[in-house]
Wavefront OBJ file of the C-alpha trace (Angstrom):
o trace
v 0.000 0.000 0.000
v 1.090 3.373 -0.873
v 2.376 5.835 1.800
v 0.521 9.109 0.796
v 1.624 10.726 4.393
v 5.619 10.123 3.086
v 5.857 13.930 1.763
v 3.608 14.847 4.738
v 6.029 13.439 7.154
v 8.739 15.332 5.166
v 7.334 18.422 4.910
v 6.433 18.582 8.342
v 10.864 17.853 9.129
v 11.369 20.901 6.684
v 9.119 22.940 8.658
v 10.544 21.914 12.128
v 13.865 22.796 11.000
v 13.390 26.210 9.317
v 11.906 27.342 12.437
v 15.092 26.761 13.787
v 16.363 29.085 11.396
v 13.999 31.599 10.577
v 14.600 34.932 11.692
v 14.798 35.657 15.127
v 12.867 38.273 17.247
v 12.737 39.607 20.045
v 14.335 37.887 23.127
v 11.833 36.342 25.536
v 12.215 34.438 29.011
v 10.528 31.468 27.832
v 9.923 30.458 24.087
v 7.811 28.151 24.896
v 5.579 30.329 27.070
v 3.027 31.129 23.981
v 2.011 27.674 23.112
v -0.784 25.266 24.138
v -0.839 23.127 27.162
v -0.307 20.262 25.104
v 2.555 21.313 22.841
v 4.214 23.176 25.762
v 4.154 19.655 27.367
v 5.213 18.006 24.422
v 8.408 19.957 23.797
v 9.232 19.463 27.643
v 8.922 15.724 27.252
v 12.595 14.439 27.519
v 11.274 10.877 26.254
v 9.271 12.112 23.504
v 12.240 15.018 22.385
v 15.108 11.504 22.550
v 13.430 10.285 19.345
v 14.352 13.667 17.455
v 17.915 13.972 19.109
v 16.582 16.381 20.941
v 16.492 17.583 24.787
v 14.135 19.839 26.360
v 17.538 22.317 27.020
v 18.391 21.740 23.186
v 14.927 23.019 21.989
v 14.980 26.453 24.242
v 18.141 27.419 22.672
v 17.212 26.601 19.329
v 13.942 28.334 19.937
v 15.221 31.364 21.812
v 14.120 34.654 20.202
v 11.871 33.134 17.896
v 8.393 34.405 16.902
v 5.463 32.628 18.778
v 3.931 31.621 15.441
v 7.399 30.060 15.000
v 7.645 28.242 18.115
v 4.034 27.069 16.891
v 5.132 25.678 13.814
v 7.748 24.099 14.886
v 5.819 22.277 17.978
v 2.983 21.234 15.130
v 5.615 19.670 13.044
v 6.740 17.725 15.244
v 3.518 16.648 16.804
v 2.874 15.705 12.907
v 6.158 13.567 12.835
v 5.089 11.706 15.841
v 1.637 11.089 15.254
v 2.195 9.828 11.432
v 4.518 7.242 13.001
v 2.426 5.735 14.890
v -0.088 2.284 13.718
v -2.808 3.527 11.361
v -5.627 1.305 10.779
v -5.578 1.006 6.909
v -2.836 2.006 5.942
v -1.213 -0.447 7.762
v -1.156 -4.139 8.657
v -2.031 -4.893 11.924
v -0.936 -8.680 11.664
v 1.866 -10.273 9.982
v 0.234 -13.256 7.762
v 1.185 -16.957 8.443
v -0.291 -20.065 7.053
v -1.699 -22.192 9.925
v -2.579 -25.175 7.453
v 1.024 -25.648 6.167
v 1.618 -29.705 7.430
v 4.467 -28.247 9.486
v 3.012 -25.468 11.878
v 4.620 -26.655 15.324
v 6.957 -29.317 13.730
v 10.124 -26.994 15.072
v 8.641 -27.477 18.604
v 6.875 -31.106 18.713
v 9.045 -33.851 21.043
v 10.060 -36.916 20.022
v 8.062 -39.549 21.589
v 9.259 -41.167 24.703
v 8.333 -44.504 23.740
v 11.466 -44.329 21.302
v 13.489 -44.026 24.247
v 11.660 -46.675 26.065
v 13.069 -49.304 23.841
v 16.651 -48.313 24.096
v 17.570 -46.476 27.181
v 15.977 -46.005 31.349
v 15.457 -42.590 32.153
v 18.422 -40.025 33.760
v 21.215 -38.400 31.938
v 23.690 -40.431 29.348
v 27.253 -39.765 28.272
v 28.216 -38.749 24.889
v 31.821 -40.211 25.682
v 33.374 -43.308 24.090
v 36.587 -42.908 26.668
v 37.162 -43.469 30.255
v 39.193 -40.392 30.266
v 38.125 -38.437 26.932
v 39.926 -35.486 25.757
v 37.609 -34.597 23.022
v 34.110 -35.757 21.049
v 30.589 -34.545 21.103
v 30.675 -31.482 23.040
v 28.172 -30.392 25.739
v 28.314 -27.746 28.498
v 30.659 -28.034 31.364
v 31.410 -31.603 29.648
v 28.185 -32.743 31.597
v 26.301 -35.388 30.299
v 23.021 -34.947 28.444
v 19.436 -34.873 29.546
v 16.519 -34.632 27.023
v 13.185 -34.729 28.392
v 12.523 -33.954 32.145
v 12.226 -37.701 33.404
v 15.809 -37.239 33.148
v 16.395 -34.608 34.811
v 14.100 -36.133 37.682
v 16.004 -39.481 37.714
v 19.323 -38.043 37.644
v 18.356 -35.573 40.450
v 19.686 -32.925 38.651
v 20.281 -29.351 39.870
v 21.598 -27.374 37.168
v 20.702 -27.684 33.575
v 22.354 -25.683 30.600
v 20.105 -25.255 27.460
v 20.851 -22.905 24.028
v 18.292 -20.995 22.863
v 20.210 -19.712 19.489
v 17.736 -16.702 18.648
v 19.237 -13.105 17.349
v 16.611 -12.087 15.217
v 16.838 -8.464 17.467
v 20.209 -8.001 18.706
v 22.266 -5.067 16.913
v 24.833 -7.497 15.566
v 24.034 -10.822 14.009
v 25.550 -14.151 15.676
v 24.136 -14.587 19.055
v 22.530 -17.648 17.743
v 25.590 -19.166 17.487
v 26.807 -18.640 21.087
v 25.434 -22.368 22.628
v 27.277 -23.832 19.659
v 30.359 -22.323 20.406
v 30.879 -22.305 24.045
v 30.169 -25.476 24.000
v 33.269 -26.326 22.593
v 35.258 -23.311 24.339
v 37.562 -23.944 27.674
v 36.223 -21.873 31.139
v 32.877 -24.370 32.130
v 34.858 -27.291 33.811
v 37.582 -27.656 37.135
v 37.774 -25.791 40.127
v 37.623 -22.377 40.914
v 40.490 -21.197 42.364
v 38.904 -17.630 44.254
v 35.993 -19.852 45.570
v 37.978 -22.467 46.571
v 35.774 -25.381 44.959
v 35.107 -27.562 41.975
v 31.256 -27.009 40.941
v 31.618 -30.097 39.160
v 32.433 -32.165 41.758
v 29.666 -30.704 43.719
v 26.486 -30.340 41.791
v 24.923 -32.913 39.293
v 24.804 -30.623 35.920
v 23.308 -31.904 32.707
v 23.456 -30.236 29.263
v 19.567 -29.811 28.226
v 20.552 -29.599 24.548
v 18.709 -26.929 22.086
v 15.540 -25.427 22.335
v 13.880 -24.675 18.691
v 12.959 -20.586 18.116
v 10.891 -19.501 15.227
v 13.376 -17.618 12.675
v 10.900 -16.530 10.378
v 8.568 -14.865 13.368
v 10.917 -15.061 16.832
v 8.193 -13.679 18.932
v 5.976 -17.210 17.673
v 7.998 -19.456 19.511
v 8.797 -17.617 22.439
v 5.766 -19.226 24.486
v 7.380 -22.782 23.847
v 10.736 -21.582 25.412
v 8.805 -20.306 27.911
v 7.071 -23.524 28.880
v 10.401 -25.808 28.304
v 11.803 -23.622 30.761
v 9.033 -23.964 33.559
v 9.265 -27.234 33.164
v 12.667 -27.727 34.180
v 12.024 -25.220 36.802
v 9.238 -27.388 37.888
v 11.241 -30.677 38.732
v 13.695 -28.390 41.045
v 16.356 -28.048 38.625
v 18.434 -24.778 37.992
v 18.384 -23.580 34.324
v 20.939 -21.885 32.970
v 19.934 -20.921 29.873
v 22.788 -19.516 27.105
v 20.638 -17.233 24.075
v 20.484 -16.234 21.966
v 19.852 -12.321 22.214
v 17.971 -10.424 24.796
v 14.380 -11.238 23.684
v 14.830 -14.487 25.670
v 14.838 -12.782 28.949
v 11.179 -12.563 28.875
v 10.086 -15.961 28.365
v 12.972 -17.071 31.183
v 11.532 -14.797 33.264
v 8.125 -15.738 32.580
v 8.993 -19.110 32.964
v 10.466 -18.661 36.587
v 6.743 -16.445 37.375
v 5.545 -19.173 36.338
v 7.019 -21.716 38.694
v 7.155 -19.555 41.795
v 4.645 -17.590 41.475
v 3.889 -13.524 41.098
v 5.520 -11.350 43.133
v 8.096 -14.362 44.242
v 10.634 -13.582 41.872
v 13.321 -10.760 41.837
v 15.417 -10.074 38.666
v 19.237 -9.273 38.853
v 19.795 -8.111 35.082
v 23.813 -7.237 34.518
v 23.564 -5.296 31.170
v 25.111 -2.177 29.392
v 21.468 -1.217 28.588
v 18.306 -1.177 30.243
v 16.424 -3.387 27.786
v 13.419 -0.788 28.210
v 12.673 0.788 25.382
v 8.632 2.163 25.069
v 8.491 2.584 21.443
v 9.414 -0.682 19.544
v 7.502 -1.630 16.404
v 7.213 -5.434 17.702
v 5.681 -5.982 21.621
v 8.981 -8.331 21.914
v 12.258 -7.709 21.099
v 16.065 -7.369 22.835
v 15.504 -4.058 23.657
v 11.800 -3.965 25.394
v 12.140 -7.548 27.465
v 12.047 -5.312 30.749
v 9.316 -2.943 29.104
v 6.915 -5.871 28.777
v 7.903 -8.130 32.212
v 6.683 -4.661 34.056
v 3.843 -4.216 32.214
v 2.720 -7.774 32.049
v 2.985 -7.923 35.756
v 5.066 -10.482 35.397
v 7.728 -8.667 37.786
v 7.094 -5.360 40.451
v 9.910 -2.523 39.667
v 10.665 -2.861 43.531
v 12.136 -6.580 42.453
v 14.159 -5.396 39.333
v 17.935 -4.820 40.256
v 20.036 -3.385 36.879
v 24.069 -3.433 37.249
v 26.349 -2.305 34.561
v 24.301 0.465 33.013
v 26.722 2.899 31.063
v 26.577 4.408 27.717
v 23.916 6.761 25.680
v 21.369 3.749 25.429
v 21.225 4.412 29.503
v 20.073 7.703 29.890
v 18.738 9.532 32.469
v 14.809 9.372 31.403
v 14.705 5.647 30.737
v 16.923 5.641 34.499
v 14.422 8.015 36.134
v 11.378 6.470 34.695
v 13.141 2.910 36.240
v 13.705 4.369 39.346
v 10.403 6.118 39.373
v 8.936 1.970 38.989
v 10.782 1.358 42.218
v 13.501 -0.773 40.570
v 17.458 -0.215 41.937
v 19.888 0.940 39.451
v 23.577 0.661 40.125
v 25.370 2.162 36.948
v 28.973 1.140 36.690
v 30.314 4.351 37.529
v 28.704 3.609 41.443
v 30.933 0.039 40.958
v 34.100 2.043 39.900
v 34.025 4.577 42.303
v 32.734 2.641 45.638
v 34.333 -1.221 44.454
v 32.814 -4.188 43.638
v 32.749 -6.101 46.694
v 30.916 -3.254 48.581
v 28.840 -2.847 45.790
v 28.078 -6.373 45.880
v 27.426 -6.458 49.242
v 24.827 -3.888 48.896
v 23.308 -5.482 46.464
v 23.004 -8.788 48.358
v 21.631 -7.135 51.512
v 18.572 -5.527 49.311
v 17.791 -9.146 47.469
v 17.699 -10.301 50.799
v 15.013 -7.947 51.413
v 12.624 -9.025 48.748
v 11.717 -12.673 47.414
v 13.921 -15.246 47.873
v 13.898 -16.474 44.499
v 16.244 -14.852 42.703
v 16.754 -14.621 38.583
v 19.989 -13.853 37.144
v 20.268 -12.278 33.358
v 23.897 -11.620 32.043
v 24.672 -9.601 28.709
v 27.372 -9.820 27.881
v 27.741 -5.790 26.765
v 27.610 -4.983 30.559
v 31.418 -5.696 29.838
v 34.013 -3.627 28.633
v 35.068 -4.757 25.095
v 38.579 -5.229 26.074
v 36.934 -8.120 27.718
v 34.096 -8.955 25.495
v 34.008 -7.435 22.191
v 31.746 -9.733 20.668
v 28.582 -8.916 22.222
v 25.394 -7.683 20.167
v 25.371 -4.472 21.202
v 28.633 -3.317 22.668
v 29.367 -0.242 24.944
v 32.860 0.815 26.079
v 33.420 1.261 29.899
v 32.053 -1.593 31.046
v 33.031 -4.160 33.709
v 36.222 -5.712 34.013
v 36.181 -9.790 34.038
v 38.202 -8.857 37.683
v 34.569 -7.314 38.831
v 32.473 -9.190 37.076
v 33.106 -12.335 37.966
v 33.370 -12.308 41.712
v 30.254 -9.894 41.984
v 28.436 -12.620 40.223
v 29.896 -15.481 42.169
v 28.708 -13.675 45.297
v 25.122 -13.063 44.405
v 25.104 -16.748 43.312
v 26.305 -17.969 46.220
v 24.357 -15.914 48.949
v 21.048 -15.705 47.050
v 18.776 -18.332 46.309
v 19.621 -18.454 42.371
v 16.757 -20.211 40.644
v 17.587 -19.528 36.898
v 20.699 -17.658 34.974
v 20.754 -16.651 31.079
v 23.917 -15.401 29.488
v 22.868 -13.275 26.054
v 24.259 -11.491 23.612
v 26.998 -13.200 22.618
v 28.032 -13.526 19.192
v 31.219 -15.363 18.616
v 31.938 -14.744 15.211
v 32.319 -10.850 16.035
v 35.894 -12.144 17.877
v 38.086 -14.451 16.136
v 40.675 -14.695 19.457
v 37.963 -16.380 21.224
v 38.426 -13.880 24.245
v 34.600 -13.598 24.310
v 34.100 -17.313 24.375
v 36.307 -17.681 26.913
v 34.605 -14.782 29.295
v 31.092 -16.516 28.715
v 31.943 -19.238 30.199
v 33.713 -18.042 33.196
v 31.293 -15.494 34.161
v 28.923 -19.589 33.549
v 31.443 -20.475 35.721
v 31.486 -18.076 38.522
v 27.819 -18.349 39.197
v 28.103 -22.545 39.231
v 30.816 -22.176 41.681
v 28.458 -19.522 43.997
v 25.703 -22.335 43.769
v 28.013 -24.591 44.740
v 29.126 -23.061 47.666
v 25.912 -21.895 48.626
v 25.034 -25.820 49.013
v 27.725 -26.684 50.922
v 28.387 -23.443 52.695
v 31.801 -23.007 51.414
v 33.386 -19.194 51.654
v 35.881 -17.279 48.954
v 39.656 -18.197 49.224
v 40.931 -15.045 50.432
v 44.834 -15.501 50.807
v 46.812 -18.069 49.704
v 48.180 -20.737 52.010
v 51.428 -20.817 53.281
l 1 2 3 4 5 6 7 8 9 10 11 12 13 14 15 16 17 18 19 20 21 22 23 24 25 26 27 28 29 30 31 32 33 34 35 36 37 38 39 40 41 42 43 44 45 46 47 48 49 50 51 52 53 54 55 56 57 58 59 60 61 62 63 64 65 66 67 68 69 70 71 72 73 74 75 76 77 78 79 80 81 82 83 84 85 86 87 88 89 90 91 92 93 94 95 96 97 98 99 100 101 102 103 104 105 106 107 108 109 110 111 112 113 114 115 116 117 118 119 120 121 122 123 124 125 126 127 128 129 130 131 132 133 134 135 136 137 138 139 140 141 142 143 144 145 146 147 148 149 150 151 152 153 154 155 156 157 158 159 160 161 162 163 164 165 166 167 168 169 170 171 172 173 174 175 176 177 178 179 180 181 182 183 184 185 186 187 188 189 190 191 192 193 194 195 196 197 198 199 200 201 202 203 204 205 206 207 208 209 210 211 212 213 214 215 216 217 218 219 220 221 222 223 224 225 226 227 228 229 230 231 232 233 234 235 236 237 238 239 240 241 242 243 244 245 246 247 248 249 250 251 252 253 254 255 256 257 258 259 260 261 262 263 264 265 266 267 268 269 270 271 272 273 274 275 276 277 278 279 280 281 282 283 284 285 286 287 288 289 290 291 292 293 294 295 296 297 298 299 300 301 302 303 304 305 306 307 308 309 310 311 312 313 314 315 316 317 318 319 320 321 322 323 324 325 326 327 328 329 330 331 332 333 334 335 336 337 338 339 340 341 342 343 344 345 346 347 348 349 350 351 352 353 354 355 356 357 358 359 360 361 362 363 364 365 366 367 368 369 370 371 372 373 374 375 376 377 378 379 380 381 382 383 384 385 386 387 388 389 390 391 392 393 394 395 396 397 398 399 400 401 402 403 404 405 406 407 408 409 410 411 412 413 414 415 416 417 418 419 420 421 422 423 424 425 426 427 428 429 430 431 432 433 434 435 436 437 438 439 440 441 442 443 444 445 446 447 448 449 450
C-alpha cells in the first residue's frame, strides 16, 4: 500500500527545522511560554524530544528569540512527525500473515516420543563419551552429560541444567545464535575455581539440556514454547541456565520462573550495558523492550528489578528516572568504579535479601568492557572488568537463592581470538561455583596458604 503521508512526514521535518532558522525576534524568558498546554508539554517531554535527538535544554536554545507563530510551527511539526509514526488502521497491517494449514506449523517445537526411548535407554542423563578419560568428542556444556526430556532430569536428580536458545533475530549485531554452539566447545565451564575455593563439578549434578527450537521466520511465535520448556525444568527443582540467543529471551525465562514460583516471588538481577526498556518498539517483543513488557505484564514489580552495569547513551537519564520512578534499583557502573565491587556487591546482596527469595539472574554480555568482550550484540565501552564481574556474580550466586541464569548477547563470530568465548563461560562459571558453595556453605579463598 502506498504511503501518501511520506511527503507529509517530510514536509512537516522541513518545517521543524526552518523554524530553527527563521529569523529571530525579540528575546523572551521562555519560548515556549506562547504555546498550548499540550505542545508546551510536548516539547518538555525528555522521552518524547530523545526520538528527534533532541532535549528539552536543546529546543529552548534553538527556539530562543523566535516568533510565537514560530515556536508554533515548529511544535505542530513535530507533533505531525510523531503522530504519522504511529499504527494507522488502513494504511497499515495490523498482523503479519502466516499459514496455519502448512503440514508443518509446530513441527520446530513437537518432542520426540518417549516410547522411542523406552526401547533403548531407562530414564536419567547419558554420556556422549566413548573414553574413560576423553579429551575430546561430542561437546556439551561443562562436559556434563546430556538430559533430554525432564524424566531425566528427575532421575538423575539434577540441579543445574544448561540449554541454548540460538535466537538473534533483534540483537544489533548478528551471531548470538551461534553462542550455545560455540561455548560449547570453548575452555572456562569445567575444574575448580580457584577464588571460591571449589570444583562445581564435583559438587552439583549438571546436565546439558541440549537446544531449544525458536521460530526464525517470526521469533516472537515461539517464544511461548521456550517459555514452557523452561518452567518445566524449573518445575522438577532443577536450575536452568539458559545460554541465548539475544535479549528477547529474557522474557520468556523470566516468565517461565513467574511461572514456577509464582507472582511477586521472583526478583530479577539483570547485569547489562542497557536497560532493555525501550517504550516505542515496532514489535511488543524484542532485545531491547524484554524489561518494558515483564513490568507491564505484571510479570515482575519494579521494587524486584535490580540493573548493574548500566553505562553508555542507550542508559540515559529518562529511561533511568522512569526505572527508578517503577521502584527498581539501578547501580550504573560508575557507582561500581568509584565505591568497588565487593561493597557494591554487598549492597546489592543485603537488598535481594530484602525481597523474594527467588532470585533470577540475566547476564549480557555488553555490561562488559570490550577489552573483555568485544563480541557482544550491542557493545558499549566502559564496562566491567572480568576482575569485577566475575566475583560480583559469584557472590550473588552464592548468597542468594539463584533459581535460573541466562547469558545473552553473545556472538562469537564478532571475535576471532575467542576472548569472548572464553569470558562466557567463566562469568557460567562463577555463578556454578556460587551455587556450589551456597550448598555446601563453602566461603571465597581469600589468601593463599602458606
Amino acid at each position: 500500500m502506498a504511503r501518501s503521508t511520506l511527503p507529509a512526514r517530510g514536509a512537516a521535518l522541513a518545517l521543524a527545522l526552518a523554524a530553527l532558522f527563521g529569523p529571530a525576534l525579540a528575546q523572551g524568558s521562555d519560548p515556549l511560554a506562547s504555546l498550548a498546554p499540550e505542545k508546551k508539554a510536548f516539547l518538555s517531554d525528555p522521552a518524547t524530544l530523545e526520538r528527534f535527538g533532541l532535549t528539552p535544554e536543546k529546543v529552548q536554545v534553538a527556539l530562543a528569540g523566535r516568533a510565537a507563530a514560530d515556536v508554533d510551527a515548529y511544535a505542530t511539526a513535530l507533533m505531525a512527525v510523531v503522530e504519522d509514526s504511529r499504527y494507522k488502521a488502513g494504511r497499515d497491517p495490523a498482523e503479519i500473515a502466516l499459514n496455519p494449514q502448512a503440514r508443518g506449523w509446530n513441527a520446530g517445537t513437537t518432542l520426540r516420543p518417549k516410547m522411542f526411548d523406552k526401547l533403548k535407554r531407562d530414564d536419567g542423563p547419558f554420556s556422549l563419551k566413548r573414553y574413560m578419560y576423553q579429551k575430546s568428542g561430542v561437546p556439551t556444556f561443562a562436559d556434563a552429560p546430556v538430559a533430554i526430556r525432564k524424566e531425566d532430569l528427575v532421575a538423575g536428580k539434577v540441579e543445574v541444567a544448561f540449554v541454548g536458545v540460538p535466537l538473534d533475530f533483534s540483537s544489533g549485531w548478528r551471531d548470538a545464535k551461534h553462542a550455545p554452539m560455540a561455548l560449547r566447545g570453548m575452555d572456562g565451564l569445567v575444574g575448580a575455581d580457584a577464588d571460591g575455593g571449589i570444583d562445581p563439578g564435583l559438587v552439583l549434578s549438571i546436565a546439558d539440556y541440549g537446544d531449544l527450537t525458536p521460530d526464525y521466520m517470526a521469533p516472537d511465535r515461539g517464544l511461548d514454547h521456550i517459555r514452557a520448556m523452561i518452567a518445566e525444568m524449573a518445575s522438577v527443582g532443577t536450575i536452568p541456565f539458559i545460554v541465548g540467543g539475544d535479549h528477547t529471551i529474557m522474557f520468556p525465562d523470566v516468565a517461565a520462573m513467574v511461572d514456577t514460583y509464582g507472582a511477586g516471588k521472583v526478583a530479577l538481577v539483570q547485569f547489562n550495558a542497557h536497560a532493555d526498556a525501550e517504550l516505542n518498539g515496532d514489535h511488543m517483543i524484542s532485545d531491547n523492550q524484554t524489561l518494558t513488557r515483564l513490568l507491564e505484564q505484571n510479570l515482575l514489580r519494579g521494587s524486584d528489578v535490580t540493573l548493574v552495569g548500566l553505562h553508555g547513551r542507550d542508559a540515559g537519564p529518562a529511561v533511568q528516572k522512569r526505572l527508578a520512578e517503577a521502584g527498581a534499583k539501578i547501580v550504573p557502573t560508575a557507582a561500581i568504579q568509584d565505591k568497588g565491587w565487593q561493597s557494591v556487591t554487598n549492597d546489592l546482596v543485603a537488598g535481594l535479601k530484602k525481597g523474594p527469595d527467588n532470585v533470577f539472574v540475566s547476564f549480557d554480555m555488553s555490561v562488559l568492557d570490550p577489552g573483555d568482550a568485544p563480541a557482544s550484540g550491542r557493545p558499549v565501552p566502559g564496562g566491567l572488568t572480568m576482575r569485577e564481574a566475575i566475583p560480583m556474580v559469584r557472590q550473588i550466586c552464592a548468597q542468594t537463592k539463584v533459581v535460573g541464569f541466562d547469558l545473552l548477547d553473545a556472538a562469537p563470530i564478532l571475535d576471532p581470538t575467542y576472548v569472548s568465548r572464553m569470558s562466557a563461560n567463566y562469568i557460567l562459571h562463577a555463578c556454578l561455583s556460587g551455587i556450589a558453595m551456597r550448598k555446601t556453605g563453602a566461603t571465597p579463598v581469600k589468601t593463599a596458604k602458606r
